[in-house]
ROVEXNU-343747 format. One line per 2 residues: their letters; for each residue z, y, x of C-alpha. Coordinates in Angstrom, 3 decimals, decimal comma. Each point is the difference from the previous one (the first is absolute). Layout:
BEGIN
A) Z/Y/X; ...
***
This chain:
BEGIN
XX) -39,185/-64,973/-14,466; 1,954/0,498/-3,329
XX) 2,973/-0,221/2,160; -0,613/2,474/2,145
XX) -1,155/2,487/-2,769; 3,240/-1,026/-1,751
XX) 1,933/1,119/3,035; -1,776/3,067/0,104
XX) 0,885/0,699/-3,524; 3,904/-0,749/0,658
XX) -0,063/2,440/3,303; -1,201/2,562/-1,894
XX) 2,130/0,023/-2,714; 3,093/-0,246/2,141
XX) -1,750/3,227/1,415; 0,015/1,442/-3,502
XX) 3,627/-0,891/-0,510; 1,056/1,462/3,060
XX) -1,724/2,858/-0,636; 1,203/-0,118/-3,656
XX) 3,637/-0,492/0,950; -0,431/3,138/2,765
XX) -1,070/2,222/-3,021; 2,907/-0,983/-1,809
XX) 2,772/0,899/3,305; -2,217/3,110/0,065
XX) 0,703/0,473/-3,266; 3,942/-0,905/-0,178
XX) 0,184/2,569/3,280; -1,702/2,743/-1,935
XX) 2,232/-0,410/-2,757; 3,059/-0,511/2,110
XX) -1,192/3,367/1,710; -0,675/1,798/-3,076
XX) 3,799/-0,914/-1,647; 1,546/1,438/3,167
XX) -2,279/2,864/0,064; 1,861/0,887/-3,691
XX) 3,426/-0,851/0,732; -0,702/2,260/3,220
XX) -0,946/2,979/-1,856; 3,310/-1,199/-2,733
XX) 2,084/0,825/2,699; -1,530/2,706/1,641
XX) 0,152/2,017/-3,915; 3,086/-1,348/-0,185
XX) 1,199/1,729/3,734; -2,046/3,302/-1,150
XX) 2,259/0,103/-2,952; 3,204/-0,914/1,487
XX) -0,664/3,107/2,852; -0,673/2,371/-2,361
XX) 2,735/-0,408/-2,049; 2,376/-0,291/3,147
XX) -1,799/3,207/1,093; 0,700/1,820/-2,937
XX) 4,019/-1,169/-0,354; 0,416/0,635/4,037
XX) -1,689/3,793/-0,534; 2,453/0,063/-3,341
XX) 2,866/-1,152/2,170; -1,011/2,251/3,023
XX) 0,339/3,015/-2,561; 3,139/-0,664/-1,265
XX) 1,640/-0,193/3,470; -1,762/3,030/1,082
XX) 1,606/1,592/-3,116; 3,737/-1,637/0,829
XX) -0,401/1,469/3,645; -1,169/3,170/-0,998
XX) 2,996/0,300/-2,212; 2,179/-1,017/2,624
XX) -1,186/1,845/2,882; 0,347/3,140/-2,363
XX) 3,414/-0,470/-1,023; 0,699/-0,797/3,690
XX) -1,475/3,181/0,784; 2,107/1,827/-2,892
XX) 3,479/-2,102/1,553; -1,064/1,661/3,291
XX) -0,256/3,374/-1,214; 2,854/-0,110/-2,106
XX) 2,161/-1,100/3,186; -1,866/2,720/2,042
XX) 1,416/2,297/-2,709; 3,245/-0,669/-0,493
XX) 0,501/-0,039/4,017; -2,126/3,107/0,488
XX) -1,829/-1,433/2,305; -3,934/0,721/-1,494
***
């Protein structure tokens, strides 16, 4: 009898530390989850910054250029006058 009970008593604590040692992969998963969760949202600030920034120096550059081919296209308009003029041809 007292070595059936002590079987008993051995099943269920290898029930306990399988149960035991599932709360702990639970637990490492979680935590696993949870650091890659914050490195996630790392990056993603890190992206939001990155595009804004590049936003702003692509709307700078876009600016400038629209200034250097407004320039141009009126000087190239001023050329073509001037030619028009000295041929007489307006």
């Amino acid at each position: 009898m007292v070595y059936v009970r002590a079987c008993s008593v051995l099943l269920e604590m290898k029930k306990r530390c399988q149960y035991v040692d599932w709360i702990f992969y639970t637990f490492a998963c979680v935590q696993g989850a949870e650091s890659r969760a914050v490195m996630a949202e790392e990056q993603l600030a890190q992206l939001q910054r990155y595009i804004a920034q590049a936003s702003i120096t692509y709307q700078r550059e876009i600016m400038r250029l629209r200034g250097v081919v407004s320039k141009l296209d009126l000087s190239g308009n001023a050329m073509r006058s001037m030619a028009a003029a000295a041929t007489g041809l307006k």
